[in-house]
TORBA-555032 format. One record per residue (C-alpha): residue number from 1; residue in three letters; x, y, z. Coordinates in nm, 3 decimals. Layout:
# TORBA-555032
NUM  ALA  X  Y  Z
...
***
This chain:
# TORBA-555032
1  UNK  3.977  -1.288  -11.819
2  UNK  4.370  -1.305  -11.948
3  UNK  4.340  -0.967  -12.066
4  UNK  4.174  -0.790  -11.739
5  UNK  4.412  -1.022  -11.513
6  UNK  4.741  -0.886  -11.744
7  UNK  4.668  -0.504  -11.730
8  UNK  4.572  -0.587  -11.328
9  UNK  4.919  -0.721  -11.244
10  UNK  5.122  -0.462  -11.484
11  UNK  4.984  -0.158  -11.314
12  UNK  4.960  -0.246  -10.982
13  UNK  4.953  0.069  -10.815
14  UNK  4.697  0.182  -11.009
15  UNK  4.449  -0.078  -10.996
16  UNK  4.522  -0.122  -10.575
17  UNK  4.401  0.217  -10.574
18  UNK  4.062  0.165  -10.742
19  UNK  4.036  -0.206  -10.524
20  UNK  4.145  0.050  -10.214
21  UNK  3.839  0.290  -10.286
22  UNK  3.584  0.018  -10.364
23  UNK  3.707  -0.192  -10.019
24  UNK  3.673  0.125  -9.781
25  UNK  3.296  0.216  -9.920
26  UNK  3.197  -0.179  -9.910
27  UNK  3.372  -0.179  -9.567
28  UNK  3.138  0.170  -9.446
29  UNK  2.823  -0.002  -9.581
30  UNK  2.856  -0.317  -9.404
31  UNK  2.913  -0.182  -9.104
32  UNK  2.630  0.090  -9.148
33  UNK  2.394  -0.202  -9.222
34  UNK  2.533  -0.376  -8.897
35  UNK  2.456  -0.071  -8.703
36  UNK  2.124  0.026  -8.845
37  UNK  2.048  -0.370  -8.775
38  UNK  2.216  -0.364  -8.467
39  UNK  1.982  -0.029  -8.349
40  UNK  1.634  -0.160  -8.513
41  UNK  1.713  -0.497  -8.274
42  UNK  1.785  -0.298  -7.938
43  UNK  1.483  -0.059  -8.034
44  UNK  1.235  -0.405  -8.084
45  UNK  1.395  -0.709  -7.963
46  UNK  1.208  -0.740  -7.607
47  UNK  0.859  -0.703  -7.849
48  UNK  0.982  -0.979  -8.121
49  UNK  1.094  -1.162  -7.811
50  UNK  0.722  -1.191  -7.700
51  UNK  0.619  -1.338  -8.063
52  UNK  0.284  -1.134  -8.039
53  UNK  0.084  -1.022  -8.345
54  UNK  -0.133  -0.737  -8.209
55  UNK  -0.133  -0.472  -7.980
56  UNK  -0.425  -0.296  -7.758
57  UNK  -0.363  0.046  -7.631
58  UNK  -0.596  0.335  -7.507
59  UNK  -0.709  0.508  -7.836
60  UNK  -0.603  0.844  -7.689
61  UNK  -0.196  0.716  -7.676
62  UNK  -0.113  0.792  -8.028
63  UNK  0.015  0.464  -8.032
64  UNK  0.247  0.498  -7.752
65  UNK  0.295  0.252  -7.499
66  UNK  0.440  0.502  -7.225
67  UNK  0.123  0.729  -7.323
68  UNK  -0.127  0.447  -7.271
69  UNK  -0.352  0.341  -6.922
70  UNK  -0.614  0.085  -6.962
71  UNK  -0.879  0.065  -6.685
72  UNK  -1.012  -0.216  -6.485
73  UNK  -1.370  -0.137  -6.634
74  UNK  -1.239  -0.130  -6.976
75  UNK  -1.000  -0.454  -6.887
76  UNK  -1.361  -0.577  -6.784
77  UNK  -1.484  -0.605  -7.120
78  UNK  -1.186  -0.754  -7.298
79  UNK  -1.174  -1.161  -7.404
80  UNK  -0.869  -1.274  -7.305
81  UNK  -0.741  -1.663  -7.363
82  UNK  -0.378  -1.826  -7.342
83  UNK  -0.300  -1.634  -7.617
84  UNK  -0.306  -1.279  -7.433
85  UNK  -0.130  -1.065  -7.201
86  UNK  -0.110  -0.781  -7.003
87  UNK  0.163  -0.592  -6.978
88  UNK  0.283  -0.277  -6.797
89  UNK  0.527  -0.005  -6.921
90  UNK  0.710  0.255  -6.731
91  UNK  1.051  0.442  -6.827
92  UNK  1.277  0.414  -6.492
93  UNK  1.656  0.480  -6.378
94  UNK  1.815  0.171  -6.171
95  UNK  2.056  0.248  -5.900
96  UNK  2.280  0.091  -5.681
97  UNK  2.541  0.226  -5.453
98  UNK  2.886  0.203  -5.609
99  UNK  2.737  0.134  -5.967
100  UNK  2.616  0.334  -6.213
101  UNK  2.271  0.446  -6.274
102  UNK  2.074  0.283  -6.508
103  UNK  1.802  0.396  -6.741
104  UNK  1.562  0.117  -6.867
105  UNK  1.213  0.017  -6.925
106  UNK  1.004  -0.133  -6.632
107  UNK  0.745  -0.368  -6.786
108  UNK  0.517  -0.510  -6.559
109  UNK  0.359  -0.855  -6.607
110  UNK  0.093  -1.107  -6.490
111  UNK  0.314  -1.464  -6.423
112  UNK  0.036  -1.658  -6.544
113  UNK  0.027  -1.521  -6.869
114  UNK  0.228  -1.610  -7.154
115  UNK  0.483  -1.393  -7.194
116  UNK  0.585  -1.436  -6.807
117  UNK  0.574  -1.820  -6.920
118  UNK  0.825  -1.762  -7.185
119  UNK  1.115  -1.504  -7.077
120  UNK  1.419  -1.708  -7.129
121  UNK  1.618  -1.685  -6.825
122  UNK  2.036  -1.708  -6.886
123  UNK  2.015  -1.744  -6.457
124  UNK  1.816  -1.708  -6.136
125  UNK  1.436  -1.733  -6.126
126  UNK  1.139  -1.566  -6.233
127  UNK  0.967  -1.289  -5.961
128  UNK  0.780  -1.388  -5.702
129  UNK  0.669  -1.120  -5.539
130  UNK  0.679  -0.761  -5.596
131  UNK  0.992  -0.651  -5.477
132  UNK  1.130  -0.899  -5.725
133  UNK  1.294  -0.838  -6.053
134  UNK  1.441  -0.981  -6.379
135  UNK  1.698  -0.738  -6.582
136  UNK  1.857  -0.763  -6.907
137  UNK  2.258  -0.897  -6.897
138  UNK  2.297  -0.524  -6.994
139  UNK  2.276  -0.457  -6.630
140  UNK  2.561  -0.761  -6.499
141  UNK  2.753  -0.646  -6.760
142  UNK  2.737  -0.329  -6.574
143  UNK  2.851  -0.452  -6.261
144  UNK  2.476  -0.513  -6.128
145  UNK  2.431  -0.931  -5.986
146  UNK  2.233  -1.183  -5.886
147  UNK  2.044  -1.067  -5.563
148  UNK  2.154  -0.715  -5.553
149  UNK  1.950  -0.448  -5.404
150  UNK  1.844  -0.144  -5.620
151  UNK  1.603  0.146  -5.607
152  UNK  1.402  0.238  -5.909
153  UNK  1.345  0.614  -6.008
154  UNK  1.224  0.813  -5.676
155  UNK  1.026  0.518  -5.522
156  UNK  1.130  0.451  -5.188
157  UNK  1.057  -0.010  -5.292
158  UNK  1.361  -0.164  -5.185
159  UNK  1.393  -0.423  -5.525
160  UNK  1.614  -0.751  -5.557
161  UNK  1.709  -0.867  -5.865
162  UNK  1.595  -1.265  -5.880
163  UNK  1.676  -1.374  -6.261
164  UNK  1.877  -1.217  -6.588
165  UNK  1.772  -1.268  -6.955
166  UNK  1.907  -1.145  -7.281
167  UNK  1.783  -1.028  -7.600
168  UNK  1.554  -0.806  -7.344
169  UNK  1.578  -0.394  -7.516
170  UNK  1.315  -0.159  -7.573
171  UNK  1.389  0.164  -7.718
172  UNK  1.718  0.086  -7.656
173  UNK  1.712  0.103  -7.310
174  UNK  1.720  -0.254  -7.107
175  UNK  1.427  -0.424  -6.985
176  UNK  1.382  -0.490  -6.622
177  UNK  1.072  -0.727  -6.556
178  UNK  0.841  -0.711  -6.314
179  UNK  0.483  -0.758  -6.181
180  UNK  0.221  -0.548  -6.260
181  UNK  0.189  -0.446  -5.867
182  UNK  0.506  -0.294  -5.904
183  UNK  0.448  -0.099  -6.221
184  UNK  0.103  -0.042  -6.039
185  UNK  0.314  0.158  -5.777
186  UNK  0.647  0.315  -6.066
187  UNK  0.375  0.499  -6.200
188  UNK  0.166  0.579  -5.867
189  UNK  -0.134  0.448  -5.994
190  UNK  -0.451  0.330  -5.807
191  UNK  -0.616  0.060  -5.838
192  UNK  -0.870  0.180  -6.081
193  UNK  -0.552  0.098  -6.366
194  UNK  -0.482  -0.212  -6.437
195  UNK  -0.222  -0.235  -6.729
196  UNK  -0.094  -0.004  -7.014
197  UNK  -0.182  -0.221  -7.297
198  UNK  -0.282  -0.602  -7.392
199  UNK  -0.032  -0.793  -7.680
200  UNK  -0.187  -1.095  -7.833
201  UNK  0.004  -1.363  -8.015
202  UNK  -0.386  -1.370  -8.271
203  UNK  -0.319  -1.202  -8.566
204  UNK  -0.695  -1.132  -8.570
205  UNK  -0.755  -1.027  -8.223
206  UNK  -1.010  -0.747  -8.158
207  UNK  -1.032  -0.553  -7.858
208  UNK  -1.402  -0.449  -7.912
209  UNK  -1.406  -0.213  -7.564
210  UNK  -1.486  0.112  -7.606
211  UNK  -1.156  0.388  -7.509
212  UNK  -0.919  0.134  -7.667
213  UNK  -0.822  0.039  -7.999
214  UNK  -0.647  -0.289  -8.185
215  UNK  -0.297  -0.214  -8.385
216  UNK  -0.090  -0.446  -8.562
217  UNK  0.249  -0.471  -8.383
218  UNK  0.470  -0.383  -8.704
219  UNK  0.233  -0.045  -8.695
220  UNK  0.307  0.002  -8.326
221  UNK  0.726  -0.083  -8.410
222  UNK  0.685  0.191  -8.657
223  UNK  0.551  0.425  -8.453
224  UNK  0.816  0.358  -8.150
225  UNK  1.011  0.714  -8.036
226  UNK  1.301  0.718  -8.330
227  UNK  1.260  0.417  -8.506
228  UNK  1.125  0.495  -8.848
229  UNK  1.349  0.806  -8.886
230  UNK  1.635  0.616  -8.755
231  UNK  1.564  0.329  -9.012
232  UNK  1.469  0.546  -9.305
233  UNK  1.822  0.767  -9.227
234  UNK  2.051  0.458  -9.309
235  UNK  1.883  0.311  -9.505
236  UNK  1.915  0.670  -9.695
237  UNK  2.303  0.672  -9.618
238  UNK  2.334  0.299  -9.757
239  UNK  2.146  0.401  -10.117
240  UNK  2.369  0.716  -10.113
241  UNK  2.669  0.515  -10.048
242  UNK  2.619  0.258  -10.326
243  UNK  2.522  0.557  -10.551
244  UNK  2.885  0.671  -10.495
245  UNK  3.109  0.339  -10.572
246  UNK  2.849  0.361  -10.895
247  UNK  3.027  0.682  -11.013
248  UNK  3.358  0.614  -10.867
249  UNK  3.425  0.263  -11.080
250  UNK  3.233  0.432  -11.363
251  UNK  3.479  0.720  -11.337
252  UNK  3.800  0.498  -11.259
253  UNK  3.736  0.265  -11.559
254  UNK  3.612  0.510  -11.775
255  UNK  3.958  0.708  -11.741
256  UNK  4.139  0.397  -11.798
257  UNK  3.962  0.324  -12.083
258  UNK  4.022  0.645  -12.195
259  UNK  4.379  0.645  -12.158
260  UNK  4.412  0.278  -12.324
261  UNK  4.178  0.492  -12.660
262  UNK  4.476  0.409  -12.901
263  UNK  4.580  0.032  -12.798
264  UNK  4.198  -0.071  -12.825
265  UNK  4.213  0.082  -13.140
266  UNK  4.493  -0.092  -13.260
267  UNK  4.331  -0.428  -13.089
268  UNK  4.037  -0.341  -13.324
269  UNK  4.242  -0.279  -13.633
270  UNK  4.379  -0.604  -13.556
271  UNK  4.087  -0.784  -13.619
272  UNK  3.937  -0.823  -13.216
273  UNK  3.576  -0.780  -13.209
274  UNK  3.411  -0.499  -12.939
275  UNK  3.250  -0.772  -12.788
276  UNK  3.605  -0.886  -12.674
277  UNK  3.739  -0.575  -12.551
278  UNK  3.347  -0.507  -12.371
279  UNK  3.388  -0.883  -12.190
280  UNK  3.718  -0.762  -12.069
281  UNK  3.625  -0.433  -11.932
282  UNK  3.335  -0.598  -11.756
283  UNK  3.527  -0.874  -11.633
284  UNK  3.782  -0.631  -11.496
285  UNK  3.538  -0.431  -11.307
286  UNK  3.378  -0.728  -11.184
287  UNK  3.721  -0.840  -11.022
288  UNK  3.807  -0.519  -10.874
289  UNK  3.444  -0.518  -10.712
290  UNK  3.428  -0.896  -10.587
291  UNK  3.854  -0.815  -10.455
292  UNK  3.731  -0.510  -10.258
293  UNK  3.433  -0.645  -10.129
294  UNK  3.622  -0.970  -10.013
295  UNK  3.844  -0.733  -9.801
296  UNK  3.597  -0.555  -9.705
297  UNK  3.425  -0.874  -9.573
298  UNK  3.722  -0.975  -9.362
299  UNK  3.742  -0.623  -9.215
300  UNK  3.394  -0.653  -9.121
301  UNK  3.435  -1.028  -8.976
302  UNK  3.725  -0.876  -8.753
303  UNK  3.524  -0.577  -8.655
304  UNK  3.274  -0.805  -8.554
305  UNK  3.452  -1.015  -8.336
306  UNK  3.666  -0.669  -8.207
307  UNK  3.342  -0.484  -8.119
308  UNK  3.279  -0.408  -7.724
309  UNK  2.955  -0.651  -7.640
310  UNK  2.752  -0.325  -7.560
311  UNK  2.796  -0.172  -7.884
312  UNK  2.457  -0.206  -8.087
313  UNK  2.595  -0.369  -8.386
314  UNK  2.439  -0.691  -8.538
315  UNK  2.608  -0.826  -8.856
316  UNK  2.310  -1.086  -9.068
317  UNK  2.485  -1.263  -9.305
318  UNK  2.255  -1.289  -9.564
319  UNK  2.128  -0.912  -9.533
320  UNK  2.526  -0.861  -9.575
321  UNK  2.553  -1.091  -9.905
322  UNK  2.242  -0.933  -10.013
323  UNK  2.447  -0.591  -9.982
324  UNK  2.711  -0.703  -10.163
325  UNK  2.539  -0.876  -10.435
326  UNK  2.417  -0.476  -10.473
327  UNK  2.753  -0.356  -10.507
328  UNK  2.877  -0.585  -10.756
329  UNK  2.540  -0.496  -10.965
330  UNK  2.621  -0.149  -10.915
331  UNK  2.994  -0.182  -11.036
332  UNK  2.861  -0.353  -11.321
333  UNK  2.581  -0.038  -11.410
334  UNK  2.899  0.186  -11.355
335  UNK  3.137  0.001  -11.595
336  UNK  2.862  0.046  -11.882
337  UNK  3.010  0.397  -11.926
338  UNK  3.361  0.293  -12.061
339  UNK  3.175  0.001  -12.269
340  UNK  3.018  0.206  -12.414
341  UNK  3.307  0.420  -12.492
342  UNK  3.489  0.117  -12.651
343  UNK  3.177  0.004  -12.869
344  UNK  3.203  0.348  -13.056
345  UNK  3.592  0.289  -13.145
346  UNK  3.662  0.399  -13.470
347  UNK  4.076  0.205  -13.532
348  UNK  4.138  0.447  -13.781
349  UNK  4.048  0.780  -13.648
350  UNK  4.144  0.700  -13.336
351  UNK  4.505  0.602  -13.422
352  UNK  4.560  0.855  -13.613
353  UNK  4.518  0.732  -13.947
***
């Protein structure tokens, strides 16, 4: 530790340089993670809102809710208890005069079913009718409030917004909720339709109706517009990332160590086992790693606090230590390279001797 923390302090420059590089890609995957995080939770979080386990859509949708109609004669011969819901789904565009359209996701519900029961309301109240709706604070963030009139798509429904709620994003597009009479009448429907799919909070729930089919609701996440390639793209630019500090300390300290050939071999003629030298190297790069990454996480702690409150960025803490704990491994793997070097030492040839 004496050794790595001398050479730090006597070349300065040189050694800021190597903490510089290892604080700017620590800094660029935290706040990839936060954003691939932040994404996956405006993509999902309505859905993990509703704490449901399974998902029944027509077997014809591909798995899609927007693709999916169930009928009232196949509604007919599904079981439903406290533990099920209906629910409605229909892209739409909000507007107001003077404000800004809107695109969200209209989802319909049943209040007398669960997930009606539990929509967490930051103010107003829940719908009463079907003129009434409850939006995301995505939309009074966007100058929309309490018991504004709006029109939705082409439909000529004059709606008032009653209640807002958070956390409320479905493929990244705000929810507005409704009931089912009005997504009855977004999608021109008859009355023949009566939802786009039931959720059930039964991990074992069957739908046993013919024309529809039971998924798991991590299956139906994975098969939402985007989300898998979106996920599977960072989490691609994260490995890469971390694959690059690996060969930039391996590459800094091995052309230290290179440099520093002839005073380790003097060290070694001098009676100082490898096994020194090796603990020194490692400790170094272990202190450049855990300095950068400290910066790094006080850059990303301002960032986070900096960010506009629309931006989809969600920093978890112990994904982020998690992270980290991978960087200083990977330092570690990429300091192995100039141990390795030092192990093979020979004092005399190398001095000169």
């Amino acid at each position: 530790m004496f050794l790595s923390l001398k050479e730090i302090k006597y070349e300065k420059l040189r050694y800021s340089l190597i903490i510089g590089m290892i604080m700017l890609i620590s800094y660029l995957v935290f706040v990839l993670t936060g954003l691939a995080q932040g994404l996956a939770q405006q993509n999902t979080a309505a859905i993990k809102s509703w704490n449901v386990k399974q998902i029944v859509l027509n077997n014809n949708a591909n798995i899609n809710l927007t693709q999916s109609l169930i009928t009232k004669k196949n509604s007919q011969q599904l079981h439903l208890t406290k533990k099920e819901a209906y629910i409605g789904q229909a892209p739409v565009v909000a507007k107001k005069s003077g404000l800004a359209k809107e695109s969200a996701q209209f989802i319909g519900l049943e209040s007398n079913q669960f997930i009606a029961k539990q929509v967490k309301l930051t103010s107003g109240h829940w719908v009463k009718n079907s003129q009434q709706l409850v939006v995301d604070q995505a939309f009074k963030t966007a100058g929309y409030k309490l018991g504004d009139h709006l029109k939705l798509n082409s439909n000529k429904t004059d709606y008032q917004i009653v209640g807002f709620t958070e956390n409320a994003k479905l493929s990244v597009a705000p929810v507005i909720y409704g009931q089912l009479a009005a997504w009855q009448q977004l999608k021109n429907l008859n009355k023949s339709f009566k939802a786009s799919a039931v959720v059930s909070q039964q991990a074992n729930y069957q739908s046993h109706s013919n024309g529809l089919k039971t998924y798991s609701i991590q299956k139906f996440i994975n098969k939402l517009p985007g989300y898998s390639a979106q996920n599977i793209t960072f989490t691609f630019m994260i490995a890469f990332l971390m694959i690059i500090s690996l060969i930039v300390i391996a590459v800094f300290l091995y052309i230290l160590t290179i440099q520093k050939i002839q005073n380790y071999a003097v060290l070694r003629a001098q009676g100082i086992p490898a096994r020194f030298l090796i603990r020194a190297t490692l400790t170094q790069a272990l202190l450049l790693v855990l300095i950068g990454i400290i910066i790094a996480a006080g850059l990303t702690g301002v960032t986070a606090v900096a960010i506009p409150a629309g931006t989809p960025m969600t920093f978890n803490l112990p994904l982020l230590t998690s992270i980290a704990g991978g960087l200083i491994v990977t330092a570690l793997v990429g300091a192995l390279i100039p141990v390795w070097t030092i192990a093979k030492i020979d004092p005399v040839s190398a001095i000169g001797g």
